[in-house]
C-alpha positions in Angstrom: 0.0 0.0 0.0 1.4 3.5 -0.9 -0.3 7.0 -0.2 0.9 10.4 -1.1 -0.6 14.0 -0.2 1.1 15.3 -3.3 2.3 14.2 -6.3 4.6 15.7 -9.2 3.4 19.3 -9.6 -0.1 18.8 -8.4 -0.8 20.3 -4.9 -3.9 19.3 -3.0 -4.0 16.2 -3.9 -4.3 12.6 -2.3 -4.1 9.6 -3.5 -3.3 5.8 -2.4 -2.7 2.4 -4.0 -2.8 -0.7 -2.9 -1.5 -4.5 -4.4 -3.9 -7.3 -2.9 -2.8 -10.9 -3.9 -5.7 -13.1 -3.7 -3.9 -16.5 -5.1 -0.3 -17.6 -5.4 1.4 -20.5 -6.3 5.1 -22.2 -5.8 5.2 -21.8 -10.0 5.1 -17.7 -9.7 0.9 -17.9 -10.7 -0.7 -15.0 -8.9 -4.3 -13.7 -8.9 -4.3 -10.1 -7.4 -6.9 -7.4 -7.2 -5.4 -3.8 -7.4 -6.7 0.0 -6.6 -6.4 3.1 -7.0 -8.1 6.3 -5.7 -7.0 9.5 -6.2 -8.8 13.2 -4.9 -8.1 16.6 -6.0 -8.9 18.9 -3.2 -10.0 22.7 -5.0 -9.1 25.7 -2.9 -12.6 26.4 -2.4 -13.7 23.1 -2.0 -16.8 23.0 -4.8 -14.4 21.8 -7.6 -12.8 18.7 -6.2 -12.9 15.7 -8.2 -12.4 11.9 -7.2 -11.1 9.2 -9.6 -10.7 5.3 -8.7 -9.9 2.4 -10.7 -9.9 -1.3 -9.4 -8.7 -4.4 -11.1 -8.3 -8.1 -11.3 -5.6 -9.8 -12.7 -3.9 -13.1 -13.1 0.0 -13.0 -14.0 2.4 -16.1 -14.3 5.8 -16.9 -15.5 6.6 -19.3 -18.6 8.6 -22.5 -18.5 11.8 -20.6 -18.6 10.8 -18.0 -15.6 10.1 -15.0 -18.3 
């Protein structure tokens, strides 16, 4: 899990992410969820935006680890 109060060039701002493995596996198989939020706080508060994205994913490594 990360969170930041700013990032590059963008004050008033907070956002977090977080990794989540659901399944793993002594091959290097994983089934993860991830997420990600993210809120830009206006000055005066009426013009703040929220954005989020959440995933599902299965990754795994070939016979030769790649």
């Amino acid at each position: 899990m990360r969170f930041d109060s700013q990032g590059a060039g963008t004050p008033n701002t907070l956002s977090g992410y977080a990794f989540l493995p659901i399944l793993d596996n002594d091959r290097g198989d994983i089934f993860f969820a991830e997420s990600y939020i993210n809120w830009n706080i206006a000055s005066d508060g009426i013009d703040s935006s929220i954005g989020s994205s959440t995933r599902l994913g299965y990754r795994w490594l070939t016979e030769n680890k790649s």
